[in-house]
N, CA and C atoms as an extended XYZ file, in Angstrom:
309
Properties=species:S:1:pos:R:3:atomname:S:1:resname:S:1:resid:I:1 pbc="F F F"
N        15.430        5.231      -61.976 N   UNK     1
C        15.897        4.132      -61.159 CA  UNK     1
C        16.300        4.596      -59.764 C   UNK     1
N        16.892        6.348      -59.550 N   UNK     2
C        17.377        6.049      -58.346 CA  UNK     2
C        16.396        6.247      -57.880 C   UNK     2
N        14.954        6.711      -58.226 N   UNK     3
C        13.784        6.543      -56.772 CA  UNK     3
C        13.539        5.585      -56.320 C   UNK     3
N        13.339        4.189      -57.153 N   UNK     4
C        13.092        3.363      -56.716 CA  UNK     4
C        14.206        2.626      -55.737 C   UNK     4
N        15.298        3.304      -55.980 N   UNK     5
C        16.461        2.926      -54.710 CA  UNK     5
C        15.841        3.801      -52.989 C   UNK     5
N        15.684        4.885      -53.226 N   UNK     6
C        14.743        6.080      -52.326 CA  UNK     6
C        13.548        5.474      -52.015 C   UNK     6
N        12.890        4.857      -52.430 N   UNK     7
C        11.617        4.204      -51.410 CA  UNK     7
C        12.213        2.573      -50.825 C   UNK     7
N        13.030        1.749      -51.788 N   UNK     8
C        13.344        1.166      -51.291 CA  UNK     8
C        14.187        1.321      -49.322 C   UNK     8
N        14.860        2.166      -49.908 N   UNK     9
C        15.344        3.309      -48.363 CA  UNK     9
C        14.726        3.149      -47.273 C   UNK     9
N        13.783        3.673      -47.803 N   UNK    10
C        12.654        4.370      -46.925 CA  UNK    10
C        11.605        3.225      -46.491 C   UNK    10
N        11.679        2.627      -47.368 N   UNK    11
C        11.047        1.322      -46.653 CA  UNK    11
C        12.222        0.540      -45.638 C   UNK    11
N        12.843        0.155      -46.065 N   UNK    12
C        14.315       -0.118      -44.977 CA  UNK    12
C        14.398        0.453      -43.661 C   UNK    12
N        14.162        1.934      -43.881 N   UNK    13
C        13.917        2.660      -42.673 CA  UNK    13
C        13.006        2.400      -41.727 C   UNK    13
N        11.787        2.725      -42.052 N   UNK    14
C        10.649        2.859      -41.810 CA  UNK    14
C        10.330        0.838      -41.286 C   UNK    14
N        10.968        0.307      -41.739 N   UNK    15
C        10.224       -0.859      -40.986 CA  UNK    15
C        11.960       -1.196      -39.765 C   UNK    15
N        12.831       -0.685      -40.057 N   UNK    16
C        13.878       -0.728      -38.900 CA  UNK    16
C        13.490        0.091      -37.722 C   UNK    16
N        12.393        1.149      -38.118 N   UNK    17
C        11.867        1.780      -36.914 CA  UNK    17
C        10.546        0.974      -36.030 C   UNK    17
N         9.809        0.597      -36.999 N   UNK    18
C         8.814        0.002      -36.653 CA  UNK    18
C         9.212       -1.186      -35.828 C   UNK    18
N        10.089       -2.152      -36.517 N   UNK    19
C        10.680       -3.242      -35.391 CA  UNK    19
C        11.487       -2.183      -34.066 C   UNK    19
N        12.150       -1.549      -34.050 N   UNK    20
C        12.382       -0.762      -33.076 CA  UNK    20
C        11.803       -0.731      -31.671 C   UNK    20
N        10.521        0.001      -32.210 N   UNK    21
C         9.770       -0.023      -31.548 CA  UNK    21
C         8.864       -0.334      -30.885 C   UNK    21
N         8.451       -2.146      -31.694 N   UNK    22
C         7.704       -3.228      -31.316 CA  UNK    22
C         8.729       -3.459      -30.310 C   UNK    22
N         9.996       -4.023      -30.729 N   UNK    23
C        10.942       -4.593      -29.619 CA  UNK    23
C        10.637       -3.651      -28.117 C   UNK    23
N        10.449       -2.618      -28.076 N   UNK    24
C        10.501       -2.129      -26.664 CA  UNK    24
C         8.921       -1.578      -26.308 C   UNK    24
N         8.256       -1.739      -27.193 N   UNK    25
C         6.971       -2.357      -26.652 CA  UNK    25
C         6.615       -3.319      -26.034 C   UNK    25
N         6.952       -4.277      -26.707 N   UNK    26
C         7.305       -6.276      -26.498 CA  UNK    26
C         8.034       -6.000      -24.694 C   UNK    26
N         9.203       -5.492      -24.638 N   UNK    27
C         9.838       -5.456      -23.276 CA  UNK    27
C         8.739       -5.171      -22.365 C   UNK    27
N         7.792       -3.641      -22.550 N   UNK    28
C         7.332       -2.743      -21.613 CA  UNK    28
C         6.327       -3.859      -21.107 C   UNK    28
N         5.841       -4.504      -22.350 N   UNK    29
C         4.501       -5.232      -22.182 CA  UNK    29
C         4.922       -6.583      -21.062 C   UNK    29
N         6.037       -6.821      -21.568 N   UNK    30
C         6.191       -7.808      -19.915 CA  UNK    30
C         6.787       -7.293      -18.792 C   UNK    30
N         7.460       -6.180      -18.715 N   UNK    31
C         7.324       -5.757      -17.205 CA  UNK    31
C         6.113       -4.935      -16.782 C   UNK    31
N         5.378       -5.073      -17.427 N   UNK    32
C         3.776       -4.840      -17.153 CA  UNK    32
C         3.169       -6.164      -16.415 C   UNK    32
N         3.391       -7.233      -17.292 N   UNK    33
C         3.091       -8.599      -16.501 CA  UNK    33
C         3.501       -8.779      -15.188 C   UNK    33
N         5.221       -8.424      -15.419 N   UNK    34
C         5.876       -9.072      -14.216 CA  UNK    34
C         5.238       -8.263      -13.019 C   UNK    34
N         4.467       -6.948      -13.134 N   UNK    35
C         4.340       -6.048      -12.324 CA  UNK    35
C         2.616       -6.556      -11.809 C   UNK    35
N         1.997       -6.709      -12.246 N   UNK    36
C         0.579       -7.479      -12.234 CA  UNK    36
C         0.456       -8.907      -11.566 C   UNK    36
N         1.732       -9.893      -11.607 N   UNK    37
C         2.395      -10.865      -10.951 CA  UNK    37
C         2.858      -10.588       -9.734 C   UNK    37
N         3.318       -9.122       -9.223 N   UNK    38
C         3.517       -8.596       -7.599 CA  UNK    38
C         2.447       -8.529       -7.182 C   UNK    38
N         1.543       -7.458       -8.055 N   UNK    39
C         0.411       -6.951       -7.675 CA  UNK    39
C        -0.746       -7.763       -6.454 C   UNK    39
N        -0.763       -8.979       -7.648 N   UNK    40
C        -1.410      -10.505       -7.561 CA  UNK    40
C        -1.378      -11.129       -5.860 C   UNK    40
N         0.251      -11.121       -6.374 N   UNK    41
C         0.720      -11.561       -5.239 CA  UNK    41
C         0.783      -10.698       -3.584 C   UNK    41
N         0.916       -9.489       -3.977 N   UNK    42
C         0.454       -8.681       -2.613 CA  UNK    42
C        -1.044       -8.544       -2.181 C   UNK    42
N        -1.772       -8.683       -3.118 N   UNK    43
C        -3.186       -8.712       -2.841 CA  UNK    43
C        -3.482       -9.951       -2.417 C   UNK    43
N        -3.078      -10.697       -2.512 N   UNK    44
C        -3.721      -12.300       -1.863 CA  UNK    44
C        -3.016      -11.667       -0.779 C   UNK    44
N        -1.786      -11.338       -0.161 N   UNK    45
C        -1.211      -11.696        1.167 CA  UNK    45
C        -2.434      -10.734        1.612 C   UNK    45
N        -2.749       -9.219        1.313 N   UNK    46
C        -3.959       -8.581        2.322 CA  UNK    46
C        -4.807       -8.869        2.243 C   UNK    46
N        -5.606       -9.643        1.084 N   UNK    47
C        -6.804      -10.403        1.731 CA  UNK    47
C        -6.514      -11.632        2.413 C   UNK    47
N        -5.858      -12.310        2.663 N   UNK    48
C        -5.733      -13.325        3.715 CA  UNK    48
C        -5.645      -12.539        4.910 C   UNK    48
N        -4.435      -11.522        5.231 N   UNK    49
C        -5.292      -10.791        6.360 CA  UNK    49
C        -6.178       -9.936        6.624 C   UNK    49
N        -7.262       -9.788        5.805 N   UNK    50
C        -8.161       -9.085        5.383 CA  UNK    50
C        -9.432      -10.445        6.802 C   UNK    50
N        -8.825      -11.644        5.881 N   UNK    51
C        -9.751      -12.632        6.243 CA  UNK    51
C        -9.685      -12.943        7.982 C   UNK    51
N        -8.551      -12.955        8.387 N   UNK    52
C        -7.850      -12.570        9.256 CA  UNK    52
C        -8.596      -12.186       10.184 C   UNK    52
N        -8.749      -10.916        9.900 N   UNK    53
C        -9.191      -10.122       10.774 CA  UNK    53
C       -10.655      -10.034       10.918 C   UNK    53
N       -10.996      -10.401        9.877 N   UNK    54
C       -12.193      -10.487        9.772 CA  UNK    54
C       -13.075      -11.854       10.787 C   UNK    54
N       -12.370      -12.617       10.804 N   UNK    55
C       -12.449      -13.867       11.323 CA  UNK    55
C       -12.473      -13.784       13.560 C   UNK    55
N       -11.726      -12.666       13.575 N   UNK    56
C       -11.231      -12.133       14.794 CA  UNK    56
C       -12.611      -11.571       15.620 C   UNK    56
N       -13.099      -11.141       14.889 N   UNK    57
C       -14.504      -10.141       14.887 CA  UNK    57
C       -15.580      -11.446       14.964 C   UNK    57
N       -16.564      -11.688       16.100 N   UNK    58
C       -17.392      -12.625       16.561 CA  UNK    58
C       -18.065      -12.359       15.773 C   UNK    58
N       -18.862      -11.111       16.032 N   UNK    59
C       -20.211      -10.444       15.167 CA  UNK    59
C       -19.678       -9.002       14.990 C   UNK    59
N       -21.298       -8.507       14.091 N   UNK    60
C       -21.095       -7.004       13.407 CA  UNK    60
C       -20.902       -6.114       14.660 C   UNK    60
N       -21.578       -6.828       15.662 N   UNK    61
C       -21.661       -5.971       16.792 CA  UNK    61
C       -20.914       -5.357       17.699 C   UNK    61
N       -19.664       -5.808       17.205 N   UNK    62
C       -18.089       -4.999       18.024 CA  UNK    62
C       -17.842       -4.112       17.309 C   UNK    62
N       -18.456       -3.553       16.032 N   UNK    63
C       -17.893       -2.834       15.477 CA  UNK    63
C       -18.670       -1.234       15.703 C   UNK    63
N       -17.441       -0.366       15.848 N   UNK    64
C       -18.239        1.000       16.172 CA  UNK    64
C       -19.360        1.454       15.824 C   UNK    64
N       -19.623        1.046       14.768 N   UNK    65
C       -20.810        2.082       13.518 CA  UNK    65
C       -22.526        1.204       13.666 C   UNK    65
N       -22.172        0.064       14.646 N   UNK    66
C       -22.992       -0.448       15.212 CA  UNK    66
C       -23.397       -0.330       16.795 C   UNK    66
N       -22.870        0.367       17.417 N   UNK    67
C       -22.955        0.713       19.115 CA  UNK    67
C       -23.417        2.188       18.649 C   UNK    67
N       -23.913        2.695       19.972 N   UNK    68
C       -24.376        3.798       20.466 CA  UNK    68
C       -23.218        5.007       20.586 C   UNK    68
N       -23.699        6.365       19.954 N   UNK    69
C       -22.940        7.369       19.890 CA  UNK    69
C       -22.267        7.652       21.444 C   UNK    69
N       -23.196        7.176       22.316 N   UNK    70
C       -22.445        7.450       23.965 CA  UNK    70
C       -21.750        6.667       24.476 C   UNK    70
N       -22.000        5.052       24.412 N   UNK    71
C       -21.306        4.220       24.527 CA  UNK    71
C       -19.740        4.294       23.845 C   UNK    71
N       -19.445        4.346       22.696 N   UNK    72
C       -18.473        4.344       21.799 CA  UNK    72
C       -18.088        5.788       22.239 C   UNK    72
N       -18.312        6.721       22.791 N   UNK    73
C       -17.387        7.882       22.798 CA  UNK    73
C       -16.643        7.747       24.487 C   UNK    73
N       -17.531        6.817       25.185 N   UNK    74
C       -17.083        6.463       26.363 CA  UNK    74
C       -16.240        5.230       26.797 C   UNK    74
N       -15.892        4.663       26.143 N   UNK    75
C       -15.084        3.806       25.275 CA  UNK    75
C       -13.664        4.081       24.862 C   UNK    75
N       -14.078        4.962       23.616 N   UNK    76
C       -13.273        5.773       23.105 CA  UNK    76
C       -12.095        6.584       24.328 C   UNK    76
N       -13.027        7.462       25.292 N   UNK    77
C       -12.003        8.198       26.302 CA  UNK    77
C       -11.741        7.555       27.147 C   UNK    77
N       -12.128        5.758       27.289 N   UNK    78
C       -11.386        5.508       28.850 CA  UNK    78
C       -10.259        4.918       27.971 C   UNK    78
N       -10.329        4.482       26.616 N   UNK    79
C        -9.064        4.028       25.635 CA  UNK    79
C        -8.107        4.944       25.996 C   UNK    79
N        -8.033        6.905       25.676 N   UNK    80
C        -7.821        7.772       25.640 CA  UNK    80
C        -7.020        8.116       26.503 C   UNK    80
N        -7.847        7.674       27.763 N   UNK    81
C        -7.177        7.859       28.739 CA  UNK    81
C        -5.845        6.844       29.210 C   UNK    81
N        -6.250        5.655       28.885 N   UNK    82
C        -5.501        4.769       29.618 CA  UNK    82
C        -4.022        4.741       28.916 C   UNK    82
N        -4.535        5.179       27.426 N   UNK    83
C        -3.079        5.396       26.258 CA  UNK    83
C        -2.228        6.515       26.961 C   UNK    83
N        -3.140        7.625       27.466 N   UNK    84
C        -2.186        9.249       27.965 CA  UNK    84
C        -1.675        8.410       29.574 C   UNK    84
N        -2.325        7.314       30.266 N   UNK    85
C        -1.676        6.958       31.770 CA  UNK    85
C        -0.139        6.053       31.008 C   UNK    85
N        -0.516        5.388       30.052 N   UNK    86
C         0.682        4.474       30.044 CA  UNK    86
C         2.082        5.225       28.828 C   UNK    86
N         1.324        6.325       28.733 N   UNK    87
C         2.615        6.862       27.806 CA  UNK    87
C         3.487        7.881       28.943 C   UNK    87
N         2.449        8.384       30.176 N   UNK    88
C         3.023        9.200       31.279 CA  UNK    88
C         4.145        8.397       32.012 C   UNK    88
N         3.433        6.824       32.073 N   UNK    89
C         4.399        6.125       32.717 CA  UNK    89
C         5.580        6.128       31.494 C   UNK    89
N         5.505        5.677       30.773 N   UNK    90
C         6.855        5.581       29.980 CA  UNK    90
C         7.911        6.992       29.660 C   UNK    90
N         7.229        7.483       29.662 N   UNK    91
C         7.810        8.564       29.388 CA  UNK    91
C         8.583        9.303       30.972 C   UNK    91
N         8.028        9.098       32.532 N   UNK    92
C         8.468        9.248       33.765 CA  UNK    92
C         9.536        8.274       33.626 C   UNK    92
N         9.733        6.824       33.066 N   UNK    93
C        11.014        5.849       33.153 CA  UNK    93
C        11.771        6.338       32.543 C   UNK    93
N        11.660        7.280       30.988 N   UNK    94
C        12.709        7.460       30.521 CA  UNK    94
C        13.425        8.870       30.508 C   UNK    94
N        12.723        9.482       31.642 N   UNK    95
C        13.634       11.284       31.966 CA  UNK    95
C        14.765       11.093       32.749 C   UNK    95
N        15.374       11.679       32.138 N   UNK    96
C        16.734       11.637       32.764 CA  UNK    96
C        16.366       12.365       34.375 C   UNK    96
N        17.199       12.018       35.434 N   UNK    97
C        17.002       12.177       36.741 CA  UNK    97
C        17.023       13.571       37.085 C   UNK    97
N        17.687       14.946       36.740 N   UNK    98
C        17.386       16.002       36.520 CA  UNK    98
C        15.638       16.434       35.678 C   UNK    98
N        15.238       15.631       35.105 N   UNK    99
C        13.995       16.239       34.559 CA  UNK    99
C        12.356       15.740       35.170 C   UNK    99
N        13.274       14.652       36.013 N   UNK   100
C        12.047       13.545       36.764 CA  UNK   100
C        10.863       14.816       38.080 C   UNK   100
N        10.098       14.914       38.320 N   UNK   101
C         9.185       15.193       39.587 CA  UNK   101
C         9.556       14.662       40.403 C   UNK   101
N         9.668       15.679       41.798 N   UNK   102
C        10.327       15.369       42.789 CA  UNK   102
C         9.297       14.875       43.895 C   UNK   102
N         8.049       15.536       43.615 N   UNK   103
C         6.727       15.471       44.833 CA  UNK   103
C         6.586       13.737       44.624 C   UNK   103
C-alpha cells in the first residue's frame, strides 16, 4: 500500500511541476505577443516613412546608382565642400576671441 501512496506522490508532483511550468510558459507566450504588437506597430510607422520618402523622389533618376560615376563624384565634392565652408563658418562664430584669426 505505501507505493501506491509513492506514485500517487509523484504524480502530485510531477503534474504541480508541469502546471508550473505551463503557467510561465502561458506568461512568456504573451509577452511574446505584446512584443510582436510593438513590433507591428513600429514597422507601420517606418514604412509610412518609408512611403514618405519614397514619394519625395520624382523618378529613379535622382538616385545615385543611376547617374554617372563623374557626375555623382562631382556632386558629391561640391556637397563636400560646401558642408567643410559652412562648418568653418560655424565653427569661426563659436571660438572664443583669443582663438579667432586675426588676418
Amino acid at each position: 500500500m505505501w507505493w501506491v501512496m509513492i506514485w500517487v506522490l509523484l504524480l502530485v508532483a510531477s503534474g504541480g511541476y508541469l502546471s508550473w511550468r505551463a503557467r510561465g510558459l502561458w506568461g512568456k507566450a504573451k509577452e511574446l505577443g505584446f512584443e510582436l504588437i510593438a513590433a507591428q506597430r513600429r514597422l507601420d510607422e517606418v514604412q509610412g516613412q518609408v512611403e514618405v520618402l519614397r514619394q519625395r523622389l520624382d523618378s529613379p533618376q535622382e538616385l545615385a546608382i543611376f547617374a554617372g560615376p563623374v557626375t555623382t563624384r562631382i556632386k558629391w565634392n561640391r556637397a563636400r565642400s560646401d558642408r567643410r565652408r559652412a562648418r568653418r563658418l560655424r565653427r569661426a562664430a563659436s571660438l572664443p576671441a583669443w582663438a579667432k584669426h586675426v588676418d
